[in-house]
C-alpha positions in Angstrom: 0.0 0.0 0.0 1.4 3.5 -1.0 0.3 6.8 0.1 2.1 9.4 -2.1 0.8 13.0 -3.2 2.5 16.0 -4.2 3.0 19.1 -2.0 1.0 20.9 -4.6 -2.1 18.0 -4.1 -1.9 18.2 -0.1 -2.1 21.8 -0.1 -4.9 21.7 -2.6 -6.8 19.3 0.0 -6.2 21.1 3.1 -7.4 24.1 1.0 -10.6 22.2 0.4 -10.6 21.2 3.7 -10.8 24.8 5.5 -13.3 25.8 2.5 -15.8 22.4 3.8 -15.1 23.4 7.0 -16.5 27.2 6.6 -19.3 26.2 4.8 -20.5 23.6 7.1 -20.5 26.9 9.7 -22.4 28.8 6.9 -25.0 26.2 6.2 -25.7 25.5 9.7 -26.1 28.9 10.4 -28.5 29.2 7.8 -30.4 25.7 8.6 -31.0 26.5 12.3 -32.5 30.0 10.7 -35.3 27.7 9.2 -38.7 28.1 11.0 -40.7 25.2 9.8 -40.0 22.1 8.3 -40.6 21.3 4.6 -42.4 18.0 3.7 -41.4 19.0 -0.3 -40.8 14.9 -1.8 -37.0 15.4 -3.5 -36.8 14.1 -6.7 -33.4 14.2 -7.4 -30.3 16.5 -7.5 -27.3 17.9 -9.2 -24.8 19.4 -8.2 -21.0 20.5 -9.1 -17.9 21.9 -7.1 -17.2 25.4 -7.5 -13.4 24.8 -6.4 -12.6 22.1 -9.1 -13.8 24.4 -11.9 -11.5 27.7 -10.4 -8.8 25.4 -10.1 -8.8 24.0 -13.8 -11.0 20.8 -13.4 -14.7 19.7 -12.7 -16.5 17.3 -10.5 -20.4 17.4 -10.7 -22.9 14.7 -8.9 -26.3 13.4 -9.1 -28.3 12.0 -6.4 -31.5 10.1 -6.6 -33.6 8.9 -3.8 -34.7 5.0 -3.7 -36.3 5.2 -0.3 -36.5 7.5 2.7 -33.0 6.7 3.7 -31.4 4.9 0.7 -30.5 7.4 -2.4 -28.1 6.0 -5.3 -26.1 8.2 -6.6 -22.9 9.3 -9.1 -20.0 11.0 -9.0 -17.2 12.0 -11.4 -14.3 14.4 -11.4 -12.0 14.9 -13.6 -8.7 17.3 -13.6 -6.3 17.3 -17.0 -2.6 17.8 -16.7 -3.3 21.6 -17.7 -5.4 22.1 -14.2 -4.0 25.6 -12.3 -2.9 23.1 -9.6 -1.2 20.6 -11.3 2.1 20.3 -12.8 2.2 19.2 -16.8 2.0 16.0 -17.1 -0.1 15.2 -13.6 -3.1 14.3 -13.9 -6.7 12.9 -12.0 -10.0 11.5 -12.9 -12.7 9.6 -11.4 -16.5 8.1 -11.8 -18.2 6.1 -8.9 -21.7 5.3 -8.2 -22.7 5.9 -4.7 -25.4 3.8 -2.7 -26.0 6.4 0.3 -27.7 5.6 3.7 -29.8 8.7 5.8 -29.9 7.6 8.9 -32.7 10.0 9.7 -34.4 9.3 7.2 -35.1 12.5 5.3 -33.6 11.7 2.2 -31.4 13.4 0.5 -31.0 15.6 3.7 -28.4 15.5 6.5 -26.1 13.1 7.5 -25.0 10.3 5.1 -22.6 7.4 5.2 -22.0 5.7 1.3 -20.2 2.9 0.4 -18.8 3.8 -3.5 -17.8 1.9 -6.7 -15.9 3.3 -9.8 -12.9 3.6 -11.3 -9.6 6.8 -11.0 -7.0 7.0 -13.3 -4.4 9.3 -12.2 -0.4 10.6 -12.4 0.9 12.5 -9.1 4.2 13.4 -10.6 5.2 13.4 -14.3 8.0 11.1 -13.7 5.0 8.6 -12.5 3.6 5.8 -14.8 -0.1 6.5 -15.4 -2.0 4.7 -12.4 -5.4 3.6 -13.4 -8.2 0.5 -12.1 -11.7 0.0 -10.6 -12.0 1.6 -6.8 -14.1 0.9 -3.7 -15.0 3.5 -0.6 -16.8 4.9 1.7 -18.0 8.6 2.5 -19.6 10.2 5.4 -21.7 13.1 3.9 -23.9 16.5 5.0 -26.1 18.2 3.1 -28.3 21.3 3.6 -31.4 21.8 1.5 -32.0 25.7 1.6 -34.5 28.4 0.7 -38.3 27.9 1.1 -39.2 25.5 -1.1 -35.2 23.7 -0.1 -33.9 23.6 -3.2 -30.7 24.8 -3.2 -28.2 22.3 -1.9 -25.0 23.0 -0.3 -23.0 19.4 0.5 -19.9 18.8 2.6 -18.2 15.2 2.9 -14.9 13.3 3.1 -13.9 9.6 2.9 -11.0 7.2 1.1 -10.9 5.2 -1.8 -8.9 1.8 -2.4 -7.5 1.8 -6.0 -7.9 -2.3 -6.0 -6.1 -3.0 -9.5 -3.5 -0.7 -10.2 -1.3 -1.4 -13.3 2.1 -1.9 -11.8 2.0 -0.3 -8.3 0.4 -2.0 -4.8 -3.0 -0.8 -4.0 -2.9 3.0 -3.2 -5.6 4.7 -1.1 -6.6 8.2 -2.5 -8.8 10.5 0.0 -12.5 12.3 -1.2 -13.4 15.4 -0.2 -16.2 16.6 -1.4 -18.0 20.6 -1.6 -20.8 20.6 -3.5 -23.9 23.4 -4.3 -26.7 22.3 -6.7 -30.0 22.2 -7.3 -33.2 19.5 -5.8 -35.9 18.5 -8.0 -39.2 18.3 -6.8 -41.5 15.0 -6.6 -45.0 14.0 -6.6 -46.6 14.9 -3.2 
């Protein structure tokens, strides 16, 4: 098992990890503000990450409830060797589907944990061969749904992944962090 990232990766994360940590703040701030609760059905939702698309890349999601507290979802990111943080030649991309649990029951809102399934292909140093093979996680997740009718999302979360066929290395485990805003679609009351 190998654990290697660039200076220029673990400052982007810990970057990514003070802005999840301010919005969690923000968007409990604004959910306590709430007066009443909102028995709107959610649909679905979409969502991207502001961050990835400053910083030269994108990552969007979709989320759709199965059940009160089971959602399935997807996820993919994906940042070319000619992203702001990365150096030529680096390079990261995943897609996973997502099988979410709510505890509470309020799908897709508050606390999740999800187990994931996908595949990353990714270069940490352009000296590196190009790593690339099928992944499995786990995630522990928060969203807000805001507004009156709550459908603006804002979603926090981190977890690992376990790259479980890598072309010539060991297996390598490659941490998620995850900011999201987006929108929920309404279902049928």
């Amino acid at each position: 098992m190998s654990f290697r990232m660039s200076v220029r990766t673990i400052r982007a994360y810990l970057v990514a990890g003070v802005a999840l940590t301010a919005a969690s703040l923000v968007g409990t701030a604004a959910h306590a503000q709430s007066s009443r609760p909102s028995d709107n059905s959610i649909a679905g939702l979409v969502s991207i990450n502001p961050f990835a698309i400053i910083l030269g890349g994108i990552n969007a999601e979709g989320e759709m409830p199965l059940s009160s507290d089971i959602s399935l979802g997807v996820a993919g990111t994906y940042f070319p060797g000619s992203a702001s943080f990365f150096d030529k030649g680096e390079h990261y991309g995943t897609f996973d589907a997502k099988l979410h649990f709510y505890p509470q029951e309020r799908t897709p809102r508050g606390f999740s944990v999800a187990l994931t399934a996908g595949t990353v292909s990714y270069r940490f140093s352009k000296d590196d061969e190009l790593t690339s093979g099928a992944t499995l996680g786990f995630e522990a997740d928060y969203n807000w749904l805001m507004g009156r009718n709550e459908r603006f999302i804002v979603g926090t979360g981190l977890g690992v992944r376990r790259v479980l066929a890598s072309g010539n290395k060991g297996d390598d485990i490659i941490p998620a962090l995850r900011f999201q805003i987006g929108y929920a679609f309404a279902g049928l009351r």
